[in-house]
C-alpha positions in Angstrom: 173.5 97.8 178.0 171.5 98.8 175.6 170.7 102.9 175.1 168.8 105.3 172.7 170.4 106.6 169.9 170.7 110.4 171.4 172.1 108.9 174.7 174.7 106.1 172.4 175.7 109.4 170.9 176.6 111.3 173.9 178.6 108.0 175.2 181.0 109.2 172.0 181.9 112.1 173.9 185.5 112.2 175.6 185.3 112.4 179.7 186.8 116.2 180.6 190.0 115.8 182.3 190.3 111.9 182.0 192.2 112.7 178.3 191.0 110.4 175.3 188.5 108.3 177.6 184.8 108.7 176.1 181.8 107.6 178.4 181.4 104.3 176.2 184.5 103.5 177.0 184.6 104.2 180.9 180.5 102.6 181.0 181.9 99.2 179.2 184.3 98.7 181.7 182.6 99.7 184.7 179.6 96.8 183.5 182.2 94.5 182.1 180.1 94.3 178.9 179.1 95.7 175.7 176.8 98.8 175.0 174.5 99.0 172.1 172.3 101.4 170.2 168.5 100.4 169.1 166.2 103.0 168.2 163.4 100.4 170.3 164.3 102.2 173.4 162.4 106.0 174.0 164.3 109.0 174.5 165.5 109.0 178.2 165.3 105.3 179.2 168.0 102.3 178.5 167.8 98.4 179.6 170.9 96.9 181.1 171.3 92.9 181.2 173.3 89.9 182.9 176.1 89.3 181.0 175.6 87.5 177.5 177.5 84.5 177.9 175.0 83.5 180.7 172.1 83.2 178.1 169.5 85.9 179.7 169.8 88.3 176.5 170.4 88.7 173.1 170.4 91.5 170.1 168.9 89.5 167.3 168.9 90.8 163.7 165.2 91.0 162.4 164.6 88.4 159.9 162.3 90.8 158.2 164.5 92.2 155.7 163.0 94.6 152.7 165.3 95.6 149.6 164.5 97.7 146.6 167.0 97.1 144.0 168.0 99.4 141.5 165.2 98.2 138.7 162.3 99.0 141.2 163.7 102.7 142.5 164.4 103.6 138.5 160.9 101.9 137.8 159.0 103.8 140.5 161.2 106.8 140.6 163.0 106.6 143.5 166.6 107.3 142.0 168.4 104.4 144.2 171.2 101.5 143.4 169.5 99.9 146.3 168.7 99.9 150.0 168.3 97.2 152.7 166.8 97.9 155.8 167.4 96.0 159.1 166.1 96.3 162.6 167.8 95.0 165.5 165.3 93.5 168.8 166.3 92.8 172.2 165.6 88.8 173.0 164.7 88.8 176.8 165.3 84.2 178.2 165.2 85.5 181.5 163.2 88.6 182.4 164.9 88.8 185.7 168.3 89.5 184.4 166.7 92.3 183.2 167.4 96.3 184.8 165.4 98.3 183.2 167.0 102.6 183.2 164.5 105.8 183.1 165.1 109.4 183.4 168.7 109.6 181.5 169.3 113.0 180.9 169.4 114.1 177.6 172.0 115.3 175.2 
């Protein structure tokens, strides 16, 4: 499964009355799988897969990587050591295996 960052966060939360059980935990057993976080998805909706090991899905890393080093942010004034920024895309093989989730309530 993979959810918006506002609704990853509220999966943090501990269930009330089930003790030190949080909602990720309880949804990753219920779907016998992982759940991730990529700001790709809009606030309110969340895209849940066949499991991984049956090749329908991946989370790929983006190959398009930037990084300022700390000679370019001193150079251009941005005060940094140095940054690298990532983004992380859903690969759909199968767009069957594919459920796609609207209307989540928010946080």
């Amino acid at each position: 499964m993979v959810l918006n960052p506002k609704q990853y966060a509220k999966t943090l939360e501990f269930i009330p009355g089930a003790g030190t059980v949080s909602y990720l935990e309880w949804i990753s057993r219920v779907i016998r799988g992982e759940v991730f976080m990529s700001n790709a998805f809009p606030d309110g909706k969340a895209l849940m897969c066949a499991a991984g090991d049956r090749g329908h899905f991946d989370i790929a890393v983006g190959i398009d990587v930037t990084t300022w080093t700390e000679e370019m942010g001193l150079k251009d004034g941005y005060d940094l050591y140095g940054v690298v920024v990532e983004t992380l895309r859903p690969r759909v093989f199968d767009p069957e295996a594919l459920l796609k989730l609207t209307n989540l309530a928010s946080p």
